[in-house]
C-alpha positions as CSV (number, residue, x, y, z in Angstrom):
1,X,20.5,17.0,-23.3
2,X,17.8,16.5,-25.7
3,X,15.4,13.8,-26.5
4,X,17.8,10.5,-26.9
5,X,15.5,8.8,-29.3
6,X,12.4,7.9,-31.4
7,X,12.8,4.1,-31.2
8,X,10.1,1.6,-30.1
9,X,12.5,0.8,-27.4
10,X,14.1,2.1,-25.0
11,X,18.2,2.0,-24.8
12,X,20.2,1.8,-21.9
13,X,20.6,4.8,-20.9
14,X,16.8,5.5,-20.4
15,X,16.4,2.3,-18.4
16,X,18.3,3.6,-16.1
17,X,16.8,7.0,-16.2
18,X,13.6,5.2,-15.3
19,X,15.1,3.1,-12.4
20,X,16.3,6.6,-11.0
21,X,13.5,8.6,-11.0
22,X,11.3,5.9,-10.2
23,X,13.2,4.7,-6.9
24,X,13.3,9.0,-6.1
25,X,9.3,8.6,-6.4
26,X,9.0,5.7,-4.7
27,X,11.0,7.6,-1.7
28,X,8.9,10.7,-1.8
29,X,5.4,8.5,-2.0
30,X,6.5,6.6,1.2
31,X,7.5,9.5,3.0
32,X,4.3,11.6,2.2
33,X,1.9,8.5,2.9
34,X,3.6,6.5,5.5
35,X,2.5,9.6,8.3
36,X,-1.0,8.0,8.0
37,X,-0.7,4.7,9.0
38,X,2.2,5.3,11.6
39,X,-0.3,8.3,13.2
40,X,-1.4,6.5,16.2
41,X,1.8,5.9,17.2
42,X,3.9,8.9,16.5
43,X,0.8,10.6,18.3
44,X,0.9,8.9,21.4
45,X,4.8,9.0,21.8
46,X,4.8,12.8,20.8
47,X,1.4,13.5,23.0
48,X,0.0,15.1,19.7
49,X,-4.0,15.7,19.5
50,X,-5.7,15.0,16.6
51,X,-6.2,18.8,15.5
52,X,-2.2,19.1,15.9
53,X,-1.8,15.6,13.4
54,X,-4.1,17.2,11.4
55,X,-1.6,20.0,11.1
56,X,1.1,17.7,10.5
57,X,-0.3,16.5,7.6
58,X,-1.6,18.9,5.5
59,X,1.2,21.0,6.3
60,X,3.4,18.7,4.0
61,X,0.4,19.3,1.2
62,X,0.5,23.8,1.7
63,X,4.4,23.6,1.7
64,X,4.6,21.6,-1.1
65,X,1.9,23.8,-3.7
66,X,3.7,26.7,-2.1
67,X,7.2,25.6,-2.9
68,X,6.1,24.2,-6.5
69,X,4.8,27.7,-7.4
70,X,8.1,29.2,-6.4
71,X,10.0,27.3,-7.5
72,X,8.6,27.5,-11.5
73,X,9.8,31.6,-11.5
74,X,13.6,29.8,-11.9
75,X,13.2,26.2,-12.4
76,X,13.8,26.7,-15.9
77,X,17.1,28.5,-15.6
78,X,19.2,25.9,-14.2
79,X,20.4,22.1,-15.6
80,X,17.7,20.0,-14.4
81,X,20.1,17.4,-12.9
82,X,21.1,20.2,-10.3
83,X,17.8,20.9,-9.5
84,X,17.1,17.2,-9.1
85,X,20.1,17.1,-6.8
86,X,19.3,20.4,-4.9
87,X,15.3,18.9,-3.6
88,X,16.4,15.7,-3.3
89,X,19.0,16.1,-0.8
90,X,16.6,18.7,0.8
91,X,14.1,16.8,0.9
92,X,16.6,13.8,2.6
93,X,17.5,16.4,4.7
94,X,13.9,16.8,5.9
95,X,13.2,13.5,6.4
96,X,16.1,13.1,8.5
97,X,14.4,16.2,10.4
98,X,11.5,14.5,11.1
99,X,13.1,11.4,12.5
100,X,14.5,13.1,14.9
101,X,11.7,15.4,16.1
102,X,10.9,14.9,19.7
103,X,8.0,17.4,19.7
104,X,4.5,18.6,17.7
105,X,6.3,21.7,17.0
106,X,9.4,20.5,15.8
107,X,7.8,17.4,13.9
108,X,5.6,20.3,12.0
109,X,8.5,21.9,11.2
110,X,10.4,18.9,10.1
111,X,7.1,18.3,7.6
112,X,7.0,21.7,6.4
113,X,10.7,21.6,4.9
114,X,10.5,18.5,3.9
115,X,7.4,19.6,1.5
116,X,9.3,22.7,0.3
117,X,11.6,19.9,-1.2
118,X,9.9,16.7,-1.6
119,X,6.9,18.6,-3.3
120,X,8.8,19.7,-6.4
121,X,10.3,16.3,-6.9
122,X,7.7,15.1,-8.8
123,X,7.3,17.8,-11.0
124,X,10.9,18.1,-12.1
125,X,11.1,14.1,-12.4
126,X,8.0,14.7,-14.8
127,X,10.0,17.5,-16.4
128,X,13.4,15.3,-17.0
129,X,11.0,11.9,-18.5
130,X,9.3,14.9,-20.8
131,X,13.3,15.9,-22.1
132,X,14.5,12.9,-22.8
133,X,11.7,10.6,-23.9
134,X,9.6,12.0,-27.0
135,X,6.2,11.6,-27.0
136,X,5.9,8.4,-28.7
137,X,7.5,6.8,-25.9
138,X,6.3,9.3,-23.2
139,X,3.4,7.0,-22.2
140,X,5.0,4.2,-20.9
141,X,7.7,6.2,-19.5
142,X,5.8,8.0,-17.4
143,X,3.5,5.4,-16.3
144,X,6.5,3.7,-15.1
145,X,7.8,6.3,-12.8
146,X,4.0,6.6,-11.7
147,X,4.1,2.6,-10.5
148,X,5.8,4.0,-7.6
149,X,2.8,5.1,-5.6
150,X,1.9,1.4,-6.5
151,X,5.3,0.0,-5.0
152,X,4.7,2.3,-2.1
153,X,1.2,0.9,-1.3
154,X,2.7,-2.7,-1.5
155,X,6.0,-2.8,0.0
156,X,6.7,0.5,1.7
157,X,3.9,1.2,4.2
158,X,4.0,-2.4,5.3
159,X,7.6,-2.6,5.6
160,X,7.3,1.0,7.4
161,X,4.4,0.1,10.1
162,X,6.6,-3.4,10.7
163,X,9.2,-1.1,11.6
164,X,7.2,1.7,13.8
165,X,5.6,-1.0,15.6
166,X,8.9,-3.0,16.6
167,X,11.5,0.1,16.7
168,X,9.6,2.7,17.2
169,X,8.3,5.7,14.2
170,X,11.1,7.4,14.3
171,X,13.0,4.6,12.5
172,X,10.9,4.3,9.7
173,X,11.9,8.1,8.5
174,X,15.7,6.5,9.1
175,X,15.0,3.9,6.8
176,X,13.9,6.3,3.9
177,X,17.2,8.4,4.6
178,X,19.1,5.2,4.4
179,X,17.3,4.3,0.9
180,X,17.4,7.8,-0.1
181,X,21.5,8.3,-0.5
182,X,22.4,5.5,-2.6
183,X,19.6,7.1,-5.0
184,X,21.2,10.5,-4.4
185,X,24.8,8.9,-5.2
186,X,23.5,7.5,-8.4
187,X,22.0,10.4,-9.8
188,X,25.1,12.2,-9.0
189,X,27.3,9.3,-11.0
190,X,24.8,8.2,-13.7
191,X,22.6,10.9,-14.3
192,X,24.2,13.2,-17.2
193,X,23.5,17.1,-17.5
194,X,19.9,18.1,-18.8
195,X,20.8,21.4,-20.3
196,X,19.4,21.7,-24.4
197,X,16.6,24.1,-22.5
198,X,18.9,26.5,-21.7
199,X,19.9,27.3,-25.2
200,X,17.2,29.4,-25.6
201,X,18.3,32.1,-22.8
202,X,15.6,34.4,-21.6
203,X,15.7,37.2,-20.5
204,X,12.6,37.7,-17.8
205,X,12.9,37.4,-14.0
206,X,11.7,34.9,-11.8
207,X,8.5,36.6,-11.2
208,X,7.7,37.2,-14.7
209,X,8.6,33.9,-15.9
210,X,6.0,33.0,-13.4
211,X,3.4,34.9,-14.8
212,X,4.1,34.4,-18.6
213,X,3.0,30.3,-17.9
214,X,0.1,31.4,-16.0
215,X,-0.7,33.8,-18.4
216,X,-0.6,31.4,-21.4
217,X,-4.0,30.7,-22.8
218,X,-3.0,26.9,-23.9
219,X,-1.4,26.1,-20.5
220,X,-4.1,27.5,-18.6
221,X,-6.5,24.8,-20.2
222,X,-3.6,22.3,-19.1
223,X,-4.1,23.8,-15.7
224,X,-7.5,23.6,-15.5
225,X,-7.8,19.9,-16.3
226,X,-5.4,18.7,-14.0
227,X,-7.1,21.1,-11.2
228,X,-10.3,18.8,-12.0
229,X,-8.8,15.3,-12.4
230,X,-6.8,16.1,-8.9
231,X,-10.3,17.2,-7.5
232,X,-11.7,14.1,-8.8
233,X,-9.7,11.9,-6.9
234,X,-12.1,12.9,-3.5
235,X,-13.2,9.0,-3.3
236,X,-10.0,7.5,-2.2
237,X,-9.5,8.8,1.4
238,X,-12.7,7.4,2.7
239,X,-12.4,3.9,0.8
240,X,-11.2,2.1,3.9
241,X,-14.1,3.5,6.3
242,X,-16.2,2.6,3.2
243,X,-14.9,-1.1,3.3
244,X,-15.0,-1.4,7.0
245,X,-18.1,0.7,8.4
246,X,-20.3,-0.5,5.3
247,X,-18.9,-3.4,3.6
248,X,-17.9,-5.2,7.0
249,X,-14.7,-5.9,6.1
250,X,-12.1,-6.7,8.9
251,X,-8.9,-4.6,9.7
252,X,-6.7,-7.3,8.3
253,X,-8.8,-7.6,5.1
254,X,-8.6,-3.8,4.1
255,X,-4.4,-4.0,3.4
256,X,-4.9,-6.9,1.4
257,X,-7.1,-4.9,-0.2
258,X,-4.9,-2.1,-1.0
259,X,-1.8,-4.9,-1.5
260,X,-3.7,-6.8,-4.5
261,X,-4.8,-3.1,-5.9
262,X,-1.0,-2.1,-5.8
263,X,0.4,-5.8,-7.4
264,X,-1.9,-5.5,-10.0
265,X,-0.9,-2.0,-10.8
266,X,2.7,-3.3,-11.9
267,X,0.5,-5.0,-14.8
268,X,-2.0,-2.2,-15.4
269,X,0.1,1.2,-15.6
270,X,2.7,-0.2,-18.1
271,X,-0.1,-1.7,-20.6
272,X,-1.6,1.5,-20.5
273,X,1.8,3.1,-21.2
274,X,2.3,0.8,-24.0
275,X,-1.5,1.5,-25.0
276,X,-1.2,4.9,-25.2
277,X,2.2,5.1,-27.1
278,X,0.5,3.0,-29.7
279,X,-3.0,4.5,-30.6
280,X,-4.1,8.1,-30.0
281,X,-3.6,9.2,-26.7
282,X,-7.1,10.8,-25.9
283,X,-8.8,7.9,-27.5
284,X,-7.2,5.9,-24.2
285,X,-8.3,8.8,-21.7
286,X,-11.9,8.5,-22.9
287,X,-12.5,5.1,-23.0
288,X,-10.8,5.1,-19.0
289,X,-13.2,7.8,-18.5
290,X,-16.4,6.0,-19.5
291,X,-15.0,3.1,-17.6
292,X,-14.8,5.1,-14.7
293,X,-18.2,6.7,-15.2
294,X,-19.8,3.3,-15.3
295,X,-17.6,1.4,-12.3
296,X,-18.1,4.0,-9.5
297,X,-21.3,4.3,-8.9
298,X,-21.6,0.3,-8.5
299,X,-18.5,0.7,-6.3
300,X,-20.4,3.2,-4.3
301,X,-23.6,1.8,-4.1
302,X,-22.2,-1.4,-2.9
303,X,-24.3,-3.8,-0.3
304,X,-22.7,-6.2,2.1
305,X,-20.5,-8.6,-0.5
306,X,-17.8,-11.4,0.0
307,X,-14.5,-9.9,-0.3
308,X,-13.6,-11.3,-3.5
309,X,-16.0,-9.0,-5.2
310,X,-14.9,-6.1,-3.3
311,X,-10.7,-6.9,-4.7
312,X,-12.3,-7.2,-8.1
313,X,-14.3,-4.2,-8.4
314,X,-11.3,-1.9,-6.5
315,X,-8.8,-3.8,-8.9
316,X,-11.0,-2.4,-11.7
317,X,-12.1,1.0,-10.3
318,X,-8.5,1.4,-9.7
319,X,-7.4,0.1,-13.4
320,X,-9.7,2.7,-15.1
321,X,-8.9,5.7,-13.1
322,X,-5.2,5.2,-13.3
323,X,-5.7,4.4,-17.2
324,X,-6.9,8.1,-17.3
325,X,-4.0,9.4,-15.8
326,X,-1.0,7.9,-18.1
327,X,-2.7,9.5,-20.9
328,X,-3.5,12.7,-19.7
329,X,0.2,13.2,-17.9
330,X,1.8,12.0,-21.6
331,X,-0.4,14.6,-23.8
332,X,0.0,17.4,-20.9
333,X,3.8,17.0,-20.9
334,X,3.5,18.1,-24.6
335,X,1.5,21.4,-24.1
336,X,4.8,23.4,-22.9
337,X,8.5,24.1,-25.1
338,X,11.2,23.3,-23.7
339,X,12.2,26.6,-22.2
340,X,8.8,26.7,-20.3
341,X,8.3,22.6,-19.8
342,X,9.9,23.0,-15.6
343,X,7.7,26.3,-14.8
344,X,4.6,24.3,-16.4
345,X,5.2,21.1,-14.7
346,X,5.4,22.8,-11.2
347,X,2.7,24.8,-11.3
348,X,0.8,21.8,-12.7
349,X,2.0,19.7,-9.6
350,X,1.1,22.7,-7.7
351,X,-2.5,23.1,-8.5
352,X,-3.0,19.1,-8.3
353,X,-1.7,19.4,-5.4
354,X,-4.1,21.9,-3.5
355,X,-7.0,20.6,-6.3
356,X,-6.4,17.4,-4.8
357,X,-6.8,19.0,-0.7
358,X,-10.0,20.9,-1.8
359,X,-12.1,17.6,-3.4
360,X,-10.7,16.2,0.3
361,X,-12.3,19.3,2.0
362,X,-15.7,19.0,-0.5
363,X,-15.9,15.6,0.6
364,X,-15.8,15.5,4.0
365,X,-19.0,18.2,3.8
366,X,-20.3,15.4,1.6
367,X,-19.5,12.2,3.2
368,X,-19.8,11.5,6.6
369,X,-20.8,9.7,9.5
370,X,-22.9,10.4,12.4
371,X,-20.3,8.2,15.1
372,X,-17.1,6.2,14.3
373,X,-18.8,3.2,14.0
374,X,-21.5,4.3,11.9
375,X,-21.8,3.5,8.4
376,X,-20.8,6.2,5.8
377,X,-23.8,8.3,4.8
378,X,-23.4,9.7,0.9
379,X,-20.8,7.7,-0.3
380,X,-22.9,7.1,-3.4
381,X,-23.8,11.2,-3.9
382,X,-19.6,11.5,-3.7
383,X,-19.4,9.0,-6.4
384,X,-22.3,11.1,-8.7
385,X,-20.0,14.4,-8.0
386,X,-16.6,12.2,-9.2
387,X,-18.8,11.1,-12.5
388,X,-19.6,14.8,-13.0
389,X,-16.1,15.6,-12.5
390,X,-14.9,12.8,-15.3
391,X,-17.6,14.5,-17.8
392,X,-16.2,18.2,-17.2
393,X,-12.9,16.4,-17.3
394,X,-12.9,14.4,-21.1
395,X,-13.8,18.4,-22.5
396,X,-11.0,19.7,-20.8
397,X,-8.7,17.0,-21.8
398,X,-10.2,16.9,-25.3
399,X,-9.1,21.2,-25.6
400,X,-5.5,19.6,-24.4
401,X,-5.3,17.0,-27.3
402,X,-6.6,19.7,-30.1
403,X,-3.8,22.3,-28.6
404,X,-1.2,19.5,-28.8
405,X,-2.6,18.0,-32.5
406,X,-2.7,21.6,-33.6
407,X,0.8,22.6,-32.1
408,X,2.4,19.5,-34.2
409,X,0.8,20.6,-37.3
């Protein structure tokens, strides 16, 4: 179907769009996150080594690249509601898997098809909000399905280590499957066909649809900026040791960090949505860039402080970089037709993908610290490579906004 409408509002029917997609994401973030938190137990009641967990979960990461660039040869050929239905109950399917693992080898397995599925979930979501809201509604659209990684944060990883702890892991994969197939019957039910890209038929194979996005000079600056705005989220897996080993924050005080970060994402994302529907759209990436420029090395560089600074300032580190991302994901949405929009999303959620496992890998030769108990040595030289990342990323992102301007002409 094509784009609904070019109202300030949305109608019904793309309310519940939104709920849809955004309950889907909220799934898939819990799943892919909630192996963290839950790893000291799964590993002791599977006698998994740390190497093996490791394994475990960057398997999900590979699987899920891999299965994105696959899957954008024929993504593109198909109503998108079917392939929304096809990965989804895959990716069920997979979680189900991995709840009933009784083994490292079988678990790895479990987290390996479950990638190959949950991994191309986002991308097609991504593809559906991009066909049926048009771009002056695309903003807040998006930034609502993106408040999921914020729900999953506040409810879902609580919820899910309340659960490990008193049931055991296992049931916290259950609860995702339960949650998962009301989703699936809605979709099936609510969600209507998503076919107006299929009008224009082409004629190439899989292999050389592929190629033709890759090959394309516009989509490969697309590419390239979301390759360096994955790459420049490198900070956030070594926030908590940050908080603890540094700041000397408690245990129980880090989650209430992350709990107040997600809440007050629920206010944040969509007044950046609404922000970036109203003025120009690159206007609201830069002045989230600077922002972030200016916030992260304080962050960094941070001495012992009360916790009430530390919830402020990761409240508004948070703030800025997610008011980069709204933006970016709106105008980068725009860069593809419609025939190509599922092959360029994919790929797009692809490379973020492994961009996002090489910062992690940069990092960790960056960061680190001599024992577990040790403070973390170059936390601040991390956050000078992030800044340097935002500066090569507001010229990339500026090329994406001239293609899109001059495409529109």
């Amino acid at each position: 179907m094509n784009t609904i409408s070019t109202a300030e509002k949305f109608i019904s029917y793309q309310r519940i769009v939104l709920a849809i997609l955004a309950l889907l994401q909220f799934m898939v973030f819990l799943d892919f996150m909630i192996i963290a938190p839950i790893g000291h137990i799964l590993s002791k009641d599977l006698n998994i080594t740390t190497n093996q967990f490791g394994l475990v979960v960057s398997s999900y990461i590979f699987s899920a690249a891999t299965s994105g660039l696959i899957s954008a040869g024929f993504i593109d050929k198909y109503d998108r509601k079917k392939v929304l239905l096809f990965f989804s109950i895959g990716f069920v399917a997979g979680t189900l898997f991995c709840a009933l693992s009784n083994s490292f080898h079988t678990l790895l397995a479990s987290r390996i098809f479950t990638g190959i599925f949950g991994g191309v979930i986002g991308s097609i979501t991504m593809t559906i909000v991009s066909d049926i809201f048009p771009p002056n509604q695309r903003g807040r659209a998006m930034s609502t399905v993106q408040m999921a990684f914020a729900a999953s944060q506040i409810l879902g990883i609580p919820l899910g280590l309340f659960i490990a702890n008193n049931l055991g892991w296992q049931y916290t994969f259950f609860l995702i499957v339960l949650l998962s197939i009301p989703i699936l019957l809605v979709i099936i039910l609510k969600l209507k066909p998503i076919n107006e890209h299929l009008k224009t038929k082409s004629d190439k194979t899989i292999v050389s649809h592929l190629f033709h996005n890759l090959k394309n000079k516009s989509h490969q600056i697309g590419f390239a900026a979301t390759i360096i705005l994955g790459m420049g989220m490198m900070l956030q897996p070594f926030v908590s040791i940050f908080l603890v080993n540094n700041i000397h924050l408690t245990n129980d005080e880090v989650p209430i960090i992350f709990m107040v970060t997600g809440a007050a994402a629920f206010f944040i994302m969509p007044l950046v949505g609404k922000l970036s529907d109203k003025f120009d759209k690159f206007k609201i990436f830069l002045i989230g860039s600077f922002a972030t420029m200016a916030i992260i090395p304080v962050y960094t560089h941070l001495p012992v402080v009360p916790l009430w600074v530390v919830l402020i300032l990761n409240v508004t580190m948070f703030a800025v970089i997610m008011s980069r991302m709204g933006p970016f994901q709106a105008l980068n949405s725009i860069i593809p037709n419609p025939g190509n929009r599922g092959a360029y999303m994919s790929i797009s959620a692809s490379l973020s993908q492994m961009a996002g496992g090489l910062g992690i890998l940069i990092a960790s030769n960056i960061a680190f610290q001599p024992t577990p108990t040790s403070p973390l040595q170059n936390f601040e030289l991390l956050g000078y490579v992030v800044v340097g990342l935002t500066v090569l990323a507001i010229w990339l992102v500026y090329r994406v906004s001239k293609i899109v301007k001059d495409n529109n002409r």
